[in-house]
C-alpha positions in Angstrom: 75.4 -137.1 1.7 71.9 -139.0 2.5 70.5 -136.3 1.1 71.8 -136.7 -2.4 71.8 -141.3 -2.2 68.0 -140.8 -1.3 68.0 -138.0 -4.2 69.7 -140.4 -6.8 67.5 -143.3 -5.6 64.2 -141.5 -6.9 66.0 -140.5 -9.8 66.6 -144.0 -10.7 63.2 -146.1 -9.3 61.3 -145.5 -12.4 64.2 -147.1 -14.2 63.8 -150.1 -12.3 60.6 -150.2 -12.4 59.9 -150.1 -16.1 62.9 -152.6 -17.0 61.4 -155.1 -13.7 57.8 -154.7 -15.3 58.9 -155.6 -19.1 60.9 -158.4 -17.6 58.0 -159.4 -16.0 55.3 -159.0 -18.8 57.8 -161.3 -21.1 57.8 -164.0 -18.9 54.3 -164.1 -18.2 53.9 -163.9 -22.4 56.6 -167.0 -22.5 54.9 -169.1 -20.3 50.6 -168.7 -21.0 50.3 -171.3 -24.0 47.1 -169.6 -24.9 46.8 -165.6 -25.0 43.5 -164.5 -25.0 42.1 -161.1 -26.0 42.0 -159.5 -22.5 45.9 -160.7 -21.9 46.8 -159.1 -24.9 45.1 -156.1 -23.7 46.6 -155.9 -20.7 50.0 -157.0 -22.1 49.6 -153.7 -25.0 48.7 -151.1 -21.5 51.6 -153.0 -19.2 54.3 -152.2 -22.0 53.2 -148.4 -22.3 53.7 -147.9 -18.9 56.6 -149.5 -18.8 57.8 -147.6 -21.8 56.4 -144.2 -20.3 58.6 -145.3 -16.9 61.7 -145.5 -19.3 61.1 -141.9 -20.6 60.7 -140.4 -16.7 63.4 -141.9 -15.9 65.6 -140.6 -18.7 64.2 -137.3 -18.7 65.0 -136.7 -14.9 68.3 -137.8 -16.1 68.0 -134.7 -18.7 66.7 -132.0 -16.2 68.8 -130.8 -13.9 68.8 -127.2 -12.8 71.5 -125.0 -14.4 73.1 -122.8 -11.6 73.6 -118.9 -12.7 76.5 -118.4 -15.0 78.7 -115.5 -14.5 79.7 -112.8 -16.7 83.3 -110.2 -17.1 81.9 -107.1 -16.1 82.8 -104.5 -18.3 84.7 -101.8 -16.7 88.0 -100.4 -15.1 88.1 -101.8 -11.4 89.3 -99.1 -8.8 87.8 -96.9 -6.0 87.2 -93.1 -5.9 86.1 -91.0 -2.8 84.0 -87.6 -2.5 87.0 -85.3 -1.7 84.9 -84.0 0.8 84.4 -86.1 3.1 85.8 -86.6 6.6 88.6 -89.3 7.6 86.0 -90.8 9.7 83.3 -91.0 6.9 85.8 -92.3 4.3 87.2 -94.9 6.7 83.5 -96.0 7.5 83.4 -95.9 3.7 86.0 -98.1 3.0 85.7 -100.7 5.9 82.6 -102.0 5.1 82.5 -101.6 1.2 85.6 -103.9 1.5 83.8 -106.5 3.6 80.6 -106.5 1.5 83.1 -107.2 -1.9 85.0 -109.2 0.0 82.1 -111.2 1.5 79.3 -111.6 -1.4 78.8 -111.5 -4.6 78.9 -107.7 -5.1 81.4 -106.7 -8.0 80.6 -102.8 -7.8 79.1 -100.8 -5.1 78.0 -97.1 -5.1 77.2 -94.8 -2.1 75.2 -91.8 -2.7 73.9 -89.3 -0.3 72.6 -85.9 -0.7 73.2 -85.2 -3.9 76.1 -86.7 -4.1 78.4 -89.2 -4.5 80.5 -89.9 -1.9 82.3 -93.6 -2.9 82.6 -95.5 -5.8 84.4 -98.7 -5.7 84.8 -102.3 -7.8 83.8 -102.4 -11.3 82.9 -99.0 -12.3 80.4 -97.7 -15.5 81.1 -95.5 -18.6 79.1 -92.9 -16.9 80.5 -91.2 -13.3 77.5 -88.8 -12.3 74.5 -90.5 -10.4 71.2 -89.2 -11.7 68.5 -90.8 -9.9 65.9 -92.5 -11.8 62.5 -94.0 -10.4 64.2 -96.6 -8.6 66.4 -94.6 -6.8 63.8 -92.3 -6.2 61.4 -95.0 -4.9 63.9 -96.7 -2.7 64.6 -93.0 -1.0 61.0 -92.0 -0.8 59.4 -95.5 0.8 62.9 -96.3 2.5 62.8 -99.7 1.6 65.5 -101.7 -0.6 64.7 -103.3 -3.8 66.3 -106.4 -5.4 66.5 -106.9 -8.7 67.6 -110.2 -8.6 68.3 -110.6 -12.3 68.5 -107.6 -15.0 69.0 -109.7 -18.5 65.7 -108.8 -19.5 64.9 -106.0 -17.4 64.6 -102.4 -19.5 64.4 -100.2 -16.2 68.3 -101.4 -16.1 69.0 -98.0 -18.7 68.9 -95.8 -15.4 72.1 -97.5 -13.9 74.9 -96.1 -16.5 77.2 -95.7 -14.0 77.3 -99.0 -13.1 79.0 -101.5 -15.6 76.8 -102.4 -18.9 76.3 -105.8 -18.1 75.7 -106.3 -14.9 73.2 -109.5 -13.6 71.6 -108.2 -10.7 71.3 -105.2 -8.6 70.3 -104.0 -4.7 69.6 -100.6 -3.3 69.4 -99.9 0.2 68.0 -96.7 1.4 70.1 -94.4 3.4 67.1 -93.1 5.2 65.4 -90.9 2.7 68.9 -88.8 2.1 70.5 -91.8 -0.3 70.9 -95.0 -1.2 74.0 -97.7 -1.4 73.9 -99.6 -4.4 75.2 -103.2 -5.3 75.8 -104.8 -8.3 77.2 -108.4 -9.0 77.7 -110.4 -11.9 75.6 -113.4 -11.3 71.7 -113.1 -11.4 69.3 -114.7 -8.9 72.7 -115.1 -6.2 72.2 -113.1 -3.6 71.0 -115.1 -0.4 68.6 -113.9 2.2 71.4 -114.0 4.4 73.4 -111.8 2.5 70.6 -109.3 2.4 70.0 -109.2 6.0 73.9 -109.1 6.6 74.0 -106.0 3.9 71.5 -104.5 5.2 73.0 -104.3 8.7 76.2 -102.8 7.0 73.8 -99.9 5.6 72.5 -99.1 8.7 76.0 -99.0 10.2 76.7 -96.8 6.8 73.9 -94.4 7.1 74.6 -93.6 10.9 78.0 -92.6 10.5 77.5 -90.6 7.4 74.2 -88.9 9.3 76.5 -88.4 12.2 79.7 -86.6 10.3 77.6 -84.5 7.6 77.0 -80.9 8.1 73.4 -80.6 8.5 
C-alpha cells in the first residue's frame, strides 16, 4: 500500500509542479508594471518547462506496463501414458505432472525419455510422436534447461508440433542426458524464478524414479 501512494505521488509531482509554476509566472506577469526584455525571456523558458512538466506528467499517466495476455490453446485436453511403464513410474508420472498444472502456469507437459514417450498430459498438439529437434538435443547433451520465455516471434517454435500451435512460452528440463520434461503455458514472459527452481526440483524427483524403475 505505501508502496503504490509513494508510486502515485511521483506520478503526479510533475503535475503540480507545472500548474504551481504557471500560476506562479502569471502572478509575477500581473504584478511587474514594466516587463523588460530579460523578464520576458525568462517568462517565454518558465512557460516551456512548465508546459514540458504537463506533458511528463500526462504521458506517465499514458504508460503503464501491459501484463502478458493469455491465449485458448488450441488442442484436445486429456492425458495418455507409455503402456509400458511400471505402476510406480506412472504414479510418479502423474503426481507431480498434476502439481506442476496445478501449481503454475503450465497448460501442457510432455515427458520423454529414451526414445520415448512416456506421458502426455494437458493441452495436447496435432502431432503425437516426439522427434527431437536442436533444442531437445541441446538440453540432453549440455543437461541444462532452457526457457523460452516467449515464442510469438520465435521460428525455432516449428520443432514443438506436438505441443499445441499457439503456445506462449516453453521450458525443457533435462532428464540427465536420457530425456527431457517439457512445459508449455499460454502466457509469455510468466514463469517466475520461483517456479523454475520449484520445477526443476520436481524433474529431479522425475528423473530418479524413472532412472530407478527402467530396465537398463
Amino acid at each position: 500500500m505505501a508502496q503504490k501512494q509513494e508510486n502515485q505521488f511521483i506520478q503526479n509531482l510533475p503535475l503540480v509542479a507545472g500548474i504551481m509554476g504557471g500560476f506562479l509566472l502569471m502572478i509575477n506577469r500581473l504584478t511587474t508594471p514594466t516587463v523588460l526584455d530579460s523578464q520576458a525571456r525568462s517568462d517565454a523558458l518558465g512557460v516551456i518547462l512548465c508546459a514540458m512538466l504537463l506533458l511528463t506528467s500526462i504521458l506517465l499517466r499514458q504508460i503503464k506496463s501491459v501484463p502478458p495476455q493469455s491465449v485458448t490453446l488450441i488442442g484436445e485436453e486429456g492425458i495418455e501414458f507409455d503402456p509400458d511403464l511400471s505402476e510406480v513410474v506412472k504414479t510418479e508420472l502423474a503426481w507431480a505432472s498434476h502439481l506442476i498444472l496445478n501449481n503454475t502456469v503450465t497448460k501442457s507437459i510432455v515427458v520423454y525419455y529414451q526414445g520415448k514417450t512416456l506421458l502426455r498430459r494437458g493441452v495436447f498438439g496435432e502431432n503425437n510422436t516426439i522427434t527431437p529437434g536442436t533444442i531437445l538435443q541441446r538440453v540432453m547433451t549440455t543437461q541444462k534447461p532452457v526457457y523460452l520465455v516467449d515464442l510469438k516471434h520465435y521460428p525455432g517454435k516449428i520443432e514443438f508440433d506436438y505441443l499445441p500451435s499457439n503456445i506462449q512460452g516453453l521450458i525443457c528440463i533435462p532428464l540427465q542426458n536420457q530425456g527431457v520434461v517439457i512445459l508449455a503455458t499460454n502466457i509469455p514472459r510468466s514463469y517466475t524464478k520461483q517456479d523454475e527452481s520449484w520445477i526443476q526440483g520436481i524433474t529431479e524427483k522425475i528423473a530418479l524414479t524413472i532412472n530407478s524403475n527402467t530396465p537398463k
